[in-house]
N, C-alpha and C positions, 0 to 999 in steps of 0.2 A: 159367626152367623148361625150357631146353631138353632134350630127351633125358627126360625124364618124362612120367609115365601117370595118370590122372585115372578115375576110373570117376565120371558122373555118374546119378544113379535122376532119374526125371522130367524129362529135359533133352531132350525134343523139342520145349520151349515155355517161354515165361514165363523166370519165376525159373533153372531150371536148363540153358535153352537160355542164359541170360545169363552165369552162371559159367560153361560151356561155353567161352562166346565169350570170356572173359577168360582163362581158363586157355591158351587157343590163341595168339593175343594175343601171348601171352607166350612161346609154343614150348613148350608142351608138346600131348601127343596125348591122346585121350581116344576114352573108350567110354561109349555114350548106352545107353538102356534108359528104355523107356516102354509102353504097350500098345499104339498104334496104330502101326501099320510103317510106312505112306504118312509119318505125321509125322516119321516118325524118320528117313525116309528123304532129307526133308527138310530138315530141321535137321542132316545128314550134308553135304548140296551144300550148305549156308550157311554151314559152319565150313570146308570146303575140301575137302571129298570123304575118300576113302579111305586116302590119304597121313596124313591127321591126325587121322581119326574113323571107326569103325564103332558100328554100333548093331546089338543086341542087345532084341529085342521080348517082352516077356513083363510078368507081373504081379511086383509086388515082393512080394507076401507066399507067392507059390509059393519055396519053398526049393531047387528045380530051376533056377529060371532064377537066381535069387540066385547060385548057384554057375557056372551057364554064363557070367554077367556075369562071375564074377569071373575067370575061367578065359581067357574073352576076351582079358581087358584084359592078362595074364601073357603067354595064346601069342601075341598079334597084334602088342605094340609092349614083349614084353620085362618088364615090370615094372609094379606097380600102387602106386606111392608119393602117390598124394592121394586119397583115399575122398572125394563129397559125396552124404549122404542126406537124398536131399529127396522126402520121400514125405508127400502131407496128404492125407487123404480126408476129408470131411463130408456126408455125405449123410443128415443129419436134422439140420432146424432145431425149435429149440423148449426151454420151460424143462424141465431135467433129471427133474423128476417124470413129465414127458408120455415120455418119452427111450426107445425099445421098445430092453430092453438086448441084443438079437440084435444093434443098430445101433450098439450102443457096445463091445461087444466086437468089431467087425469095425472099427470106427476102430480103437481100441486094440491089435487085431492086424495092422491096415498101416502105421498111424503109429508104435508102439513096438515091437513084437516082429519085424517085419520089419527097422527099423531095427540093431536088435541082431546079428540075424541074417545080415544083409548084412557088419557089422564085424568079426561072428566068419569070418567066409568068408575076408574080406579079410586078416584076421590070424593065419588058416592057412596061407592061402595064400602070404604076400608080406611081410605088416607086421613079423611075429613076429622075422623073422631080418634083414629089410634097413633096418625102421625106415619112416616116414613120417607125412602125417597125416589127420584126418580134420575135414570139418565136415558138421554138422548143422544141417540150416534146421529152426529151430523156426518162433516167432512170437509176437509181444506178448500173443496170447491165452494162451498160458501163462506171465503175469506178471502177470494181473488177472483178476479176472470177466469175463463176456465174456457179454452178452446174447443170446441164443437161440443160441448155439456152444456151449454150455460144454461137450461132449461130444468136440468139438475143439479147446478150450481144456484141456480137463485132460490129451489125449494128447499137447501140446507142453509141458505144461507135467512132464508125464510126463519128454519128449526133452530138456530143460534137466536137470534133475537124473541123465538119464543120461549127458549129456554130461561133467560135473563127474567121477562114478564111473569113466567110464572114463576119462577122462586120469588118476586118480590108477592105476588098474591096471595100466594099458598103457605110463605113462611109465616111464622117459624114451624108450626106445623110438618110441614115437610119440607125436603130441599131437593132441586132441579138443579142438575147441570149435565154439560154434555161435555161429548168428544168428538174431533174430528180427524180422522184418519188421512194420512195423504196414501199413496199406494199399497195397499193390502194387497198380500200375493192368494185371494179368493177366485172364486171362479167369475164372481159377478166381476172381476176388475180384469180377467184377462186379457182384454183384449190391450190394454193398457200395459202390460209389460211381455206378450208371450211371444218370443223368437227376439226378442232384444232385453231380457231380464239385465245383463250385466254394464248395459250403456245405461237402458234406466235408473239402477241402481248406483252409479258410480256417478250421478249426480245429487247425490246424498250427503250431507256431512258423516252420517254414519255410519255408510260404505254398502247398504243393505235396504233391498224394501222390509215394508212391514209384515209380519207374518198376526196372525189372528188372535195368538196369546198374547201380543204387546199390550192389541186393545182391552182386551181378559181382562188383565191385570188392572190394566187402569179403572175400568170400571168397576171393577171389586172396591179399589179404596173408595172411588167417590162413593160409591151404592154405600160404603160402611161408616161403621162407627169415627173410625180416624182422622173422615174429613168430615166430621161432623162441624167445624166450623167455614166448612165452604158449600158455597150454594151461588147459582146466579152465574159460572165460571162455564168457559167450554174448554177444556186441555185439550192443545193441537200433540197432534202424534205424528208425526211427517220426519222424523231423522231427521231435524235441522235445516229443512229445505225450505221453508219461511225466512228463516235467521238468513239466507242467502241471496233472497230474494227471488225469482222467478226461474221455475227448473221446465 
């Protein structure tokens, strides 16, 4: 990936500080974007400073900073050829009847409309004429029900079928696809496995939750050259806990 540009959403931590780190890794450079600047500032000296990373602070569903990010990533290292939107917000637990829809339209407008919105930036700006690709981190909850989320499960499952739409639009040109993580050992997930890690995780075929390079890695191939004949796909990442049915 050397000589290539990365714009990562959410990558002062977790999940997209870990593509981050894989994308670099590899020689390419990347532009971070989070809300917290201290973090960001952070996960800038961890990937190798300024030489291979700037960040870019703001909210992903402001459509100002969407375009600043994108604009970054063009004037600062030249070209923006790998998109990752990794934006999840869930901030109401509970079944969808209790669900105050103020709270579900503001998931469904950071998690889906901002994503969209990020990709059209991207492919005004850079995509349309030079080509590249993009991933989207969904997540197993938009491939099942998903008890007291489903309000974050339907916005990924939302970003799976938009994934599919736009590879067929944007190809050949560029290629879309995503990934969906089942349990990440992040901060944003702990409440999902902390003080019971070892009963969560031994409902796994493969004896462990996820840690945040698993996703790394995977989105390194799709972002690159080696699946350059896939697009349109979402790789579940879940240890085998699909293949078993409901954990």
């Amino acid at each position: 990936m050397d000589g290539r540009t990365a714009l990562v959403t959410g990558g002062s931590r977790g999940i997209g500080l870990a593509i981050a780190q894989s994308l670099v890794a590899r020689g390419a450079r990347v532009v971070l974007t989070a809300r917290k600047p201290d973090a960001l500032a952070e996960a800038v000296e961890s990937l190798g400073g300024p030489e291979v990373a700037v960040a870019v602070p703001g909210n992903a569903g402001d459509a100002e900073h969407r375009a600043e990010a994108v604009r970054t990533a063009v004037d600062t290292f030249g070209s923006l050829d790998m998109l990752v939107g990794n934006v999840g917000i869930n901030p109401t637990y509970g079944p969808l009847m209790e669900t105050p829809l103020d709270a579900y339209r503001k998931i469904m407008d950071t998690n889906v409309v901002a994503s969209l919105g990020l990709v059209q930036e991207a492919w005004r700006a850079w995509m349309a004429e030079h080509g590249g690709s993009v991933l989207i981190v969904a997540s197993v909850a938009g491939l099942k029900s998903s008890l007291g989320i489903g309000a974050y499960g339907t916005s990924k499952a939302a970003l799976i079928n938009l994934t599919t739409q736009l590879a067929v639009e944007l190809g050949p040109t560029v290629r879309v696809n995503a990934v969906a993580p089942a349990v990440v050992k992040t901060r944003f997930a702990e409440a999902l496995f902390t003080g019971r890690e070892e009963a969560v995780a031994a409902q796994y075929p493969a004896g462990r939750l996820g840690v945040p390079a698993d996703v790394g890695e995977a989105a390194a191939y799709l972002l690159g050259d080696d699946a350059g004949w896939v697009t349109g796909q979402t790789l579940v990442l879940d240890g085998g806990a699909l293949s078993q049915g409901p954990i």
